[in-house]
C-alpha atoms as a printed R data frame, in Angstrom:
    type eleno elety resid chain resno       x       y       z
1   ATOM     1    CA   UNK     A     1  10.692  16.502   6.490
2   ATOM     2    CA   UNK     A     2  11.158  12.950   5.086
3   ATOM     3    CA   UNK     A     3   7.537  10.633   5.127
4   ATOM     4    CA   UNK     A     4   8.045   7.147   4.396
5   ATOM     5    CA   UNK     A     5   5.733   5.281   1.618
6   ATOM     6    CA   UNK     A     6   5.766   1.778   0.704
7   ATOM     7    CA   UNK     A     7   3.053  -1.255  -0.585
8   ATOM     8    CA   UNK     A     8   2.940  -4.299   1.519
9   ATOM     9    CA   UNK     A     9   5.468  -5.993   0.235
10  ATOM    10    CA   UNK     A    10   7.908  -4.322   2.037
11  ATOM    11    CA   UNK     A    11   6.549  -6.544   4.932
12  ATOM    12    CA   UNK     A    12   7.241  -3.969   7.660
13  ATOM    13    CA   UNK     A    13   7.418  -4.677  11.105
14  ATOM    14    CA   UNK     A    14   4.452  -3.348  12.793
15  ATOM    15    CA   UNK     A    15   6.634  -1.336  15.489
16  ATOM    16    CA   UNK     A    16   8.464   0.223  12.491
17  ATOM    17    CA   UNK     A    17   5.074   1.736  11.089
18  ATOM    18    CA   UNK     A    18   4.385   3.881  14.234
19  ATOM    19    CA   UNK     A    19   8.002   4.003  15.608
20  ATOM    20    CA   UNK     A    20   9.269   5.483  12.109
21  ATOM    21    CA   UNK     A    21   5.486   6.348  10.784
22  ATOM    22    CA   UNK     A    22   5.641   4.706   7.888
23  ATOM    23    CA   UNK     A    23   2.644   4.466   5.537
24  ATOM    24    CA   UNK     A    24   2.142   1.020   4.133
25  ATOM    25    CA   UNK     A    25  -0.123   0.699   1.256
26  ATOM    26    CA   UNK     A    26  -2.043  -2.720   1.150
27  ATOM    27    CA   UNK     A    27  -1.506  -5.309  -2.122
28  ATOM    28    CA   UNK     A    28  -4.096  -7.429  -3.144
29  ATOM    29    CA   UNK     A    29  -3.683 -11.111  -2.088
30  ATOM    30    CA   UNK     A    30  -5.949 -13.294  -4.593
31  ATOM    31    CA   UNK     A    31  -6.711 -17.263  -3.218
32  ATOM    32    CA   UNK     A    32  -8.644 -18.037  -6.290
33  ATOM    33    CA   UNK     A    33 -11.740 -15.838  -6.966
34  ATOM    34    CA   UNK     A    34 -11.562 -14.150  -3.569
35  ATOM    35    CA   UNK     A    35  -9.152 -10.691  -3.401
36  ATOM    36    CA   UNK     A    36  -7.858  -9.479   0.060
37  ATOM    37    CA   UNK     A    37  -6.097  -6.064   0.768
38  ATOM    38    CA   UNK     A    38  -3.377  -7.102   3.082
39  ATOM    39    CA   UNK     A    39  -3.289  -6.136   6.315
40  ATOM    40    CA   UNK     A    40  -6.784  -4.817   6.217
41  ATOM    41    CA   UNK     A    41  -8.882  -7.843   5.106
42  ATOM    42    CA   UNK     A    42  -6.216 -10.248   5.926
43  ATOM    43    CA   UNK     A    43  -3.395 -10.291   8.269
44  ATOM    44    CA   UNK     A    44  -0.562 -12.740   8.190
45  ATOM    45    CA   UNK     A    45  -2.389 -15.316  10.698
46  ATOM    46    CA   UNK     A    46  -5.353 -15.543   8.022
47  ATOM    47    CA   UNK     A    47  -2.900 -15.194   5.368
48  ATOM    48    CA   UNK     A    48  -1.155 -18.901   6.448
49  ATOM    49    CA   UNK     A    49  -4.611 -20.244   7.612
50  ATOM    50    CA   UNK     A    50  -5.462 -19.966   4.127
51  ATOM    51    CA   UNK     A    51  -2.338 -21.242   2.758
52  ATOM    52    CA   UNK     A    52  -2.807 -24.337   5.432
53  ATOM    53    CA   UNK     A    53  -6.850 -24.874   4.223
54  ATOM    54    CA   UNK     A    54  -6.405 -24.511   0.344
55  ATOM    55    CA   UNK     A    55  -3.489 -25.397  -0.148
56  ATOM    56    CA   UNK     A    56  -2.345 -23.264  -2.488
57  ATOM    57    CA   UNK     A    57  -0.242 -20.183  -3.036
58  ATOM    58    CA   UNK     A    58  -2.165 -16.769  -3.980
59  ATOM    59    CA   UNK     A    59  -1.148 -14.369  -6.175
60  ATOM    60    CA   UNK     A    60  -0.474 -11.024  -5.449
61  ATOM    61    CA   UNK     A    61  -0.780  -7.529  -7.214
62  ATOM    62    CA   UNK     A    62   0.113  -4.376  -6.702
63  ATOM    63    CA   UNK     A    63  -1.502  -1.558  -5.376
64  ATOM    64    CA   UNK     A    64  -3.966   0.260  -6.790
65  ATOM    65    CA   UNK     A    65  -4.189   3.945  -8.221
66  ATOM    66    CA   UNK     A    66  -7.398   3.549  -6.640
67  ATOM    67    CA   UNK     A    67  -5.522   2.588  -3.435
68  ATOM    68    CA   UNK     A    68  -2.904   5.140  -4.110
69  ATOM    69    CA   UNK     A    69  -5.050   7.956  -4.465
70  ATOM    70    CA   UNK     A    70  -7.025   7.103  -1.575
71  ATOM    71    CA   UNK     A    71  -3.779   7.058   0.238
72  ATOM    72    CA   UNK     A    72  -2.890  10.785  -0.933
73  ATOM    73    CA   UNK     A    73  -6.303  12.369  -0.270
74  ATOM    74    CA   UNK     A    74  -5.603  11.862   3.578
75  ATOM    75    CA   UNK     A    75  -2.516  13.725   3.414
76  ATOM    76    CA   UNK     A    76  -2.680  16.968   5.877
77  ATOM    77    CA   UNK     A    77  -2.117  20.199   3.289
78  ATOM    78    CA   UNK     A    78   0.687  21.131   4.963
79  ATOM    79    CA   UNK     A    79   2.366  17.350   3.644
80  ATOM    80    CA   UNK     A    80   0.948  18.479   0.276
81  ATOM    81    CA   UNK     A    81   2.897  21.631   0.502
82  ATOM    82    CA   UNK     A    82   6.126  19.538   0.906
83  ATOM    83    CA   UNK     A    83   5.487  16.683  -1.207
84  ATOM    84    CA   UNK     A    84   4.921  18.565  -4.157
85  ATOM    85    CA   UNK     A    85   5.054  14.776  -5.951
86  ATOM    86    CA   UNK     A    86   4.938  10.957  -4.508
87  ATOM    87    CA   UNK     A    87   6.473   8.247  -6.507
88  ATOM    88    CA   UNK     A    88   5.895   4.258  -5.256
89  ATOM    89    CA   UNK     A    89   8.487   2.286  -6.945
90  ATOM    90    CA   UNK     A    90   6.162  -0.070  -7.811
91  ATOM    91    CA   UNK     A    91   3.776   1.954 -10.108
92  ATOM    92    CA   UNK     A    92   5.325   2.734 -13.664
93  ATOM    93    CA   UNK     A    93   6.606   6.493 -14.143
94  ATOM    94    CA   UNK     A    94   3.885   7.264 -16.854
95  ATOM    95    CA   UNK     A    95   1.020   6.178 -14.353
96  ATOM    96    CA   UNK     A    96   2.124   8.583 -11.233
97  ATOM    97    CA   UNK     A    97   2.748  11.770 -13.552
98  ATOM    98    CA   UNK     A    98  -1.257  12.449 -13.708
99  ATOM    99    CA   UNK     A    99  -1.415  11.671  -9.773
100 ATOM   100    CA   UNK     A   100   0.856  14.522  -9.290
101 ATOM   101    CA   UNK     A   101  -0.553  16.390  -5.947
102 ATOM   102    CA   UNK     A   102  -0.884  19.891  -5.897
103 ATOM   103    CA   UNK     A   103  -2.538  22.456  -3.264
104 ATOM   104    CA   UNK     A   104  -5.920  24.351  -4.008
């Protein structure tokens, strides 16, 4: 079985994620002081409203471990049983070995 990870920057269509069940894990979208996880705090019509009111392009970050982790821990144990590992190209290779999921 073949489960489908990716962070928000992959931009998937929203028919994909339940079509294809795709996980998407949220970035953080920063206008200024104020941090938004995408697609939970902010979707794409507040995303350009804010664009349109300050007039200025946010930064983004990656994901979180935090995020990541929080991902992982909803995981059935059956997925943990066949995803003895998950790797997000977007974390560094040194960060994900300690996240490495095994069963109790």
């Amino acid at each position: 079985m073949l489960r489908i990870v990716t962070d928000g920057a992959a931009d998937i269509l929203p028919q994909w994620k339940s079509e294809y069940g795709i996980d998407v894990i949220p970035v953080n979208i920063m206008f200024g002081e104020k941090s938004y996880l995408q697609g939970v705090e902010l979707d794409n019509e507040g995303f350009y409203k804010l664009v349109d009111e300050t007039k200025r392009i946010p930064k983004t970050s990656q994901p979180t471990l935090t995020s990541l982790w929080s991902f992982t821990v909803r995981l059935p144990r059956s997925a943990i049983r066949f995803y003895p590992f998950m790797s997000l190209p977007s974390f560094p290779a040194h960060m994900l070995r300690r996240w490495r999921l095994r069963p109790k």
